[in-house]
C-alpha atoms as a printed R data frame, in Angstrom:
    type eleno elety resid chain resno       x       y       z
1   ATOM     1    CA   UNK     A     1   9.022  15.831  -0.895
2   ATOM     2    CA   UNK     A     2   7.614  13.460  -3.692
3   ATOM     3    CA   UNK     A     3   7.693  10.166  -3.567
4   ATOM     4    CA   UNK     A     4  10.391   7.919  -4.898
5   ATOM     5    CA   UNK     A     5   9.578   6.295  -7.932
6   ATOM     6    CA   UNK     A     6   9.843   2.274  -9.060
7   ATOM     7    CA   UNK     A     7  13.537   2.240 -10.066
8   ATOM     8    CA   UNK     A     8  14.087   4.436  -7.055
9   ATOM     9    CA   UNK     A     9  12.412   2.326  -4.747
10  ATOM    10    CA   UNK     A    10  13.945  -1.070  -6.267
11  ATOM    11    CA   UNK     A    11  17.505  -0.150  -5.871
12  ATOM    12    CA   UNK     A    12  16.521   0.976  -2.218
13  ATOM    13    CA   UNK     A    13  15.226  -2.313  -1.371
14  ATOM    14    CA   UNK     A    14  18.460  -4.267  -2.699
15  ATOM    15    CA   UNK     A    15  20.228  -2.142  -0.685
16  ATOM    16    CA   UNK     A    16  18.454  -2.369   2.530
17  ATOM    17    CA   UNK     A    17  17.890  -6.187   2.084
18  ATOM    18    CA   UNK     A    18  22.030  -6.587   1.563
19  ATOM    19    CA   UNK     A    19  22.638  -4.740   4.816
20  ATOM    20    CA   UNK     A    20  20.295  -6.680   6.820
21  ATOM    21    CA   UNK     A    21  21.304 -10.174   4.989
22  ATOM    22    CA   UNK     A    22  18.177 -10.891   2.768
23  ATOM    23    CA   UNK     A    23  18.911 -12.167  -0.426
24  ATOM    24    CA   UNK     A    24  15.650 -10.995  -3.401
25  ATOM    25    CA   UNK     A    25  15.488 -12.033  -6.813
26  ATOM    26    CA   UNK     A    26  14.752  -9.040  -8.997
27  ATOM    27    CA   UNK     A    27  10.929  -9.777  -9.779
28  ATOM    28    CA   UNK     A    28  10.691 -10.065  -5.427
29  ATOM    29    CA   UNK     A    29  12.560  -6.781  -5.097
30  ATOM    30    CA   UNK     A    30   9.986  -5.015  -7.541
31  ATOM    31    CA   UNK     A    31   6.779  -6.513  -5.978
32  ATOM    32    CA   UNK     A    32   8.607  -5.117  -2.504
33  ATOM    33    CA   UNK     A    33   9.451  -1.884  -4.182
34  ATOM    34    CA   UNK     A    34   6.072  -1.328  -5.629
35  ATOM    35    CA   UNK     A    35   4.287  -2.042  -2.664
36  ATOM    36    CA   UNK     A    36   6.202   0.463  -0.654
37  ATOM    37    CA   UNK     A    37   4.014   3.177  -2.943
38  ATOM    38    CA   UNK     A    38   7.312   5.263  -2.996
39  ATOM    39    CA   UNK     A    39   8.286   5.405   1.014
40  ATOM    40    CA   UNK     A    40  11.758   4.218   1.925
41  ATOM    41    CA   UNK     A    41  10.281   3.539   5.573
42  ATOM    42    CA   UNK     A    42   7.828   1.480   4.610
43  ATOM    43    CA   UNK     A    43   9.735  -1.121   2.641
44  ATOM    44    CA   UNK     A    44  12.655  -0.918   5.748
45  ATOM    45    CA   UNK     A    45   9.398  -2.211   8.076
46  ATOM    46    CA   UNK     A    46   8.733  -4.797   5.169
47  ATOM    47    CA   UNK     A    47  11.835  -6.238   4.508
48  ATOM    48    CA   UNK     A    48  12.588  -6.655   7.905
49  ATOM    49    CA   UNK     A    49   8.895  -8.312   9.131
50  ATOM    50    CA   UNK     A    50   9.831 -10.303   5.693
51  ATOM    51    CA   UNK     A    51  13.903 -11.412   7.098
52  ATOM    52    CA   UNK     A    52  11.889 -12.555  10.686
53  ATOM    53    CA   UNK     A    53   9.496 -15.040   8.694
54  ATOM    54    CA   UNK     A    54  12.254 -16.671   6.900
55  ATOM    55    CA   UNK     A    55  12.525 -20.201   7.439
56  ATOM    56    CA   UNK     A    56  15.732 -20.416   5.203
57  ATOM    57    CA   UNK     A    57  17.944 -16.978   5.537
58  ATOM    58    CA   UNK     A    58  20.233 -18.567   3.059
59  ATOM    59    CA   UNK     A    59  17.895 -18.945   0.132
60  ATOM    60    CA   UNK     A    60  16.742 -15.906  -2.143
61  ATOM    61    CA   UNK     A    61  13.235 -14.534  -1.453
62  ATOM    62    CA   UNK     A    62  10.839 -15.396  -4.519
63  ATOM    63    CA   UNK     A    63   8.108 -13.148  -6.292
64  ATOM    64    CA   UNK     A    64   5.521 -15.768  -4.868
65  ATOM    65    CA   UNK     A    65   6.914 -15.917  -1.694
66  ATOM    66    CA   UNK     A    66   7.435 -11.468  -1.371
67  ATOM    67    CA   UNK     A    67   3.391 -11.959  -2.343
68  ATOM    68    CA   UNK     A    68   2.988 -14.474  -0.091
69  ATOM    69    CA   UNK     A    69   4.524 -12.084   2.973
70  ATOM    70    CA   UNK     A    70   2.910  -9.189   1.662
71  ATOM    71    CA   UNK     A    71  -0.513 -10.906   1.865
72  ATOM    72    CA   UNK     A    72   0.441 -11.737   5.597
73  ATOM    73    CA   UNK     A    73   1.146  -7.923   5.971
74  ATOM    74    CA   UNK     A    74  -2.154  -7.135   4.520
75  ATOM    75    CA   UNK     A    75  -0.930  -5.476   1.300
76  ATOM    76    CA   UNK     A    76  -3.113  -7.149  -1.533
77  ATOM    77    CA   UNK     A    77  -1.800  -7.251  -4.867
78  ATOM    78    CA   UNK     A    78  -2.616  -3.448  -5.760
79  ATOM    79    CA   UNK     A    79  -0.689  -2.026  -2.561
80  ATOM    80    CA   UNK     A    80  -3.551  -1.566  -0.834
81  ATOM    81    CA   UNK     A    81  -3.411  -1.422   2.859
82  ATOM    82    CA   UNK     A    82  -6.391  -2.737   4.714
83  ATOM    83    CA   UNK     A    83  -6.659   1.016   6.073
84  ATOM    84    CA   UNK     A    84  -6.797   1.543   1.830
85  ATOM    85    CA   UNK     A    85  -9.516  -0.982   1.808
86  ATOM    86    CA   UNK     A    86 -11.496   0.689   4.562
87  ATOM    87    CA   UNK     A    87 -11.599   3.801   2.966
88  ATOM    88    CA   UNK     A    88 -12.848   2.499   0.072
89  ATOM    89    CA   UNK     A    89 -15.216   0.688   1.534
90  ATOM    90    CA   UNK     A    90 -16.903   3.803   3.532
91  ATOM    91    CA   UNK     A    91 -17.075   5.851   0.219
92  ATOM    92    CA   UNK     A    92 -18.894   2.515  -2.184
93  ATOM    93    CA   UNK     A    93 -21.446   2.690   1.349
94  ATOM    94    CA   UNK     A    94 -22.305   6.458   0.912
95  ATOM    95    CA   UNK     A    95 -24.025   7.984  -2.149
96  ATOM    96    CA   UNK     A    96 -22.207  11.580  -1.296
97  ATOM    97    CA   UNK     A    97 -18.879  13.030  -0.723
98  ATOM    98    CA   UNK     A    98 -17.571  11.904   2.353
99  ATOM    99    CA   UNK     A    99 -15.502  14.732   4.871
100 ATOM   100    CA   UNK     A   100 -11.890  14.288   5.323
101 ATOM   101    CA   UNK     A   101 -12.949  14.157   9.296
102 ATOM   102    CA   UNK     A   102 -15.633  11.377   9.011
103 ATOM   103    CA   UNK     A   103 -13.206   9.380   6.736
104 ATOM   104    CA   UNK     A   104 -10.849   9.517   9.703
105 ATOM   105    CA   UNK     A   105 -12.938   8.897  12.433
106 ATOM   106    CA   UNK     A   106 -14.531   5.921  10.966
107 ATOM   107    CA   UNK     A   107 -10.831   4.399  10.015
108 ATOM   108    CA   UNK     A   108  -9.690   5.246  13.617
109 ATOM   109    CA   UNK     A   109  -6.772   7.592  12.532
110 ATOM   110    CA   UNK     A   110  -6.319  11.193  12.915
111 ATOM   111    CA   UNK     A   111  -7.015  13.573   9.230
112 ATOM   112    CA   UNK     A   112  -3.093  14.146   9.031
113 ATOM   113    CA   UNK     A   113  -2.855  10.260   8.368
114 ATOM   114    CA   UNK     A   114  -5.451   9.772   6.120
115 ATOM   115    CA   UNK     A   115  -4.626  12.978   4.194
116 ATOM   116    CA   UNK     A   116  -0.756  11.796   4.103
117 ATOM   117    CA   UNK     A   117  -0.509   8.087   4.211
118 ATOM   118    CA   UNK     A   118  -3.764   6.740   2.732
119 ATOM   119    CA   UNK     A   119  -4.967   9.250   0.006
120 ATOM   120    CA   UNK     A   120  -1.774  10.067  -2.197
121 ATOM   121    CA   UNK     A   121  -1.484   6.712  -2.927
122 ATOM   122    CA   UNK     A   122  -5.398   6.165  -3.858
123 ATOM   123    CA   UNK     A   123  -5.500   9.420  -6.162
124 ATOM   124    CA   UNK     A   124  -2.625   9.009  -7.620
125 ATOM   125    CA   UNK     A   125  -4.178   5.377  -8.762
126 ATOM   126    CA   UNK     A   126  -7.768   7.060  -9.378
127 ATOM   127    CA   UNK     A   127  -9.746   5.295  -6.908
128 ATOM   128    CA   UNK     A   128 -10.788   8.496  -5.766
129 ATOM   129    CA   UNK     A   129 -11.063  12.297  -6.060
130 ATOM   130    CA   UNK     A   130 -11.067  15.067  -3.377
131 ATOM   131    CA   UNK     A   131 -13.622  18.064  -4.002
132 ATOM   132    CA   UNK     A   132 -14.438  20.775  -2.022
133 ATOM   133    CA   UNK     A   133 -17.502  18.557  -0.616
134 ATOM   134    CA   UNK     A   134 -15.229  16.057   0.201
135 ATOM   135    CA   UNK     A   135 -13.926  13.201  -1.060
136 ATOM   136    CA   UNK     A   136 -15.590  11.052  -3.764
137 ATOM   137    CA   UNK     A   137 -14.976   7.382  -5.297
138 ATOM   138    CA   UNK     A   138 -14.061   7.569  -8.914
139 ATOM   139    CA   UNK     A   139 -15.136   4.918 -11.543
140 ATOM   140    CA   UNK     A   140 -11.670   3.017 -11.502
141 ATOM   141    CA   UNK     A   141 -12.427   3.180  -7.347
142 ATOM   142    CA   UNK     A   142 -16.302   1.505  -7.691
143 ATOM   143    CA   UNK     A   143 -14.726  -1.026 -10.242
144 ATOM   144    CA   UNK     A   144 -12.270  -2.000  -7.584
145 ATOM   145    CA   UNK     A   145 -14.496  -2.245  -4.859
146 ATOM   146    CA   UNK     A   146 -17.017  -4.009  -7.086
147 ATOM   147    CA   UNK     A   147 -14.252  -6.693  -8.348
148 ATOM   148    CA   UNK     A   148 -12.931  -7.173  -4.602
149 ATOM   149    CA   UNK     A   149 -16.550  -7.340  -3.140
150 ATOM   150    CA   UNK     A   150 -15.942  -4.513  -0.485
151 ATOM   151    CA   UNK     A   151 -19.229  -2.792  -0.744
């Protein structure tokens, strides 16, 4: 199964947002759409950290205030995880393809993880590549790290 895509995703958060009494403008329901990269689950866990930080439950959540949450959650404003970060971070350090198996043991989390929650998403943006070496940062990936100061 692919993931879902934006309008998918957006019309998935309204949803689960009106069942559990969180009220989004549009442009907060996109930011919380995007950075759910396509996984229901993940913007169910968001929306619901987000509905336990409200001060006022009556009052619709903002763009700036979704960013401001997300920030909290560790989601910058590219989706990336701090897990994301990490793993960018270990490839800017190395000057060679880096094994699925040291990526994980370095970010703490077992290869099925990395493999299924951190590297669709950074492909599919072309941060990075996967080779038969192992996996690789791309330009668009050293620009990123370079512009956020990982390395």
């Amino acid at each position: 199964l692919g993931a879902y895509g934006e309008n998918e995703m957006r019309l998935i958060v309204m949803n689960r947002a009106a069942e559990i009494g969180v009220l989004l403008s549009p442009q907060a329901a996109r930011r919380i759409a995007l950075a759910s990269r396509g996984v229901p689950r993940r913007a169910r866990h968001i929306l619901q950290s987000l509905k336990t930080c409200l001060k006022d439950p009556e009052a619709a959540v903002t763009k700036t205030a979704s960013d401001r949450h997300l920030l909290s959650l560790g989601i910058d404003k590219d989706n990336l995880t701090q897990s994301d970060r990490t793993f960018l971070r270990i490839l800017a350090s190395r000057n060679s393809a880096v094994s699925l198996h040291d990526l994980a043991s370095q970010l703490g989390l077992d290869e099925l993880a990395v493999r299924g929650d951190i590297e669709p998403y950074l492909i599919g943006r072309g941060y990075i590549s996967v080779e038969s070496r192992g996996r690789t940062l791309t330009e668009v990936g050293r620009a990123y790290v370079a512009g956020r100061n990982l390395s």
